[in-house]
C-alpha positions in Angstrom: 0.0 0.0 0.0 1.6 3.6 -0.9 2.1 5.6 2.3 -1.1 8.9 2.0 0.4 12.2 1.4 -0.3 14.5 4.1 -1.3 18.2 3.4 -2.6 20.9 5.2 -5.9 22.2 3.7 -6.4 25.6 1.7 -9.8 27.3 3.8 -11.4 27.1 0.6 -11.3 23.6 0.8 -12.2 22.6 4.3 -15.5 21.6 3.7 -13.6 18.4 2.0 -12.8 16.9 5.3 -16.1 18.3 7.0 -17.5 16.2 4.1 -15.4 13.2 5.3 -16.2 13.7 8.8 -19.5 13.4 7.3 -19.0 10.1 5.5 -17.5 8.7 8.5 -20.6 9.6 10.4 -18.8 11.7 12.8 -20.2 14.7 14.4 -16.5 16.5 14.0 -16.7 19.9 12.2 -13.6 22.3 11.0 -14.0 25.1 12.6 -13.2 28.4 11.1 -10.1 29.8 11.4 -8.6 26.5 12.3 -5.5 25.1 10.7 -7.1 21.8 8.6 -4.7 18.6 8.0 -5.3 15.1 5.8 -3.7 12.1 4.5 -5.0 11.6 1.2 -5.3 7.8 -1.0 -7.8 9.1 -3.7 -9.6 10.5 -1.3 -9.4 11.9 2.5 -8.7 8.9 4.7 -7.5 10.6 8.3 -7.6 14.5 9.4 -7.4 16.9 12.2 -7.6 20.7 13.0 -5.6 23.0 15.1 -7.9 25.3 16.3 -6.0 28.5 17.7 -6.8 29.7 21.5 -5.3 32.2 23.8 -2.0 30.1 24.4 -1.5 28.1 21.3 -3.3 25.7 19.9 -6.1 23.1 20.5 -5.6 19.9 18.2 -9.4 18.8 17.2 -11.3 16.5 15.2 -8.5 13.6 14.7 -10.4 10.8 12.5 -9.0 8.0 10.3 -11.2 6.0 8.1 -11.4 2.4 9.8 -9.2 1.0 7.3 -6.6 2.6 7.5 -6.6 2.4 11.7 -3.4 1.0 13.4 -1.2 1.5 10.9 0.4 4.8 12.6 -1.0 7.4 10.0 -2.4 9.3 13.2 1.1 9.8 14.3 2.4 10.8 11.4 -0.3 13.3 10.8 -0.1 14.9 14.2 4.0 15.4 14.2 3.7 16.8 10.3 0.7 19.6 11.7 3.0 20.1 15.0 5.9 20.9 12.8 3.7 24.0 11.2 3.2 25.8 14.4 5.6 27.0 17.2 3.0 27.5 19.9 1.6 25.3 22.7 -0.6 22.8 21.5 
């Protein structure tokens, strides 16, 4: 299986992984103003936000598809979103 290239989301196209929250039948929502991350196949299989607060950062809305669970793609999408801000998280 080819490792899922992780990118963080243009706003404009944040309603892509509010539509795979959506598919997933998760209540999880971008929010505005956050920071939006995926690992892509064809499609969005895992994201996350970092939603800014008076500190830092408040990581948010982690999902991975079910198959594509325990195969450490969380991880690597958490430490390639930490390495884009400098604050507290």
């Amino acid at each position: 299986m080819p490792t899922p290239a992780i990118r963080q989301l243009p706003a404009e196209l944040q309603p892509l992984l509010n539509k795979f929250y959506r598919a997933q039948r998760s209540q999880m929502r971008g929010m505005p103003g956050a920071s939006c991350w995926v690992a892509m196949d064809r499609d969005i299989i895992a994201g996350l936000c970092l939603t800014p607060v008076a500190e830092g950062y408040w990581l948010t809305g982690l999902l991975v598809a079910p198959g594509y669970r325990s195969q450490g793609l969380a991880r690597r999408l958490i430490e390639q979103a930490l390495e884009s801000v400098r604050s507290p998280v």
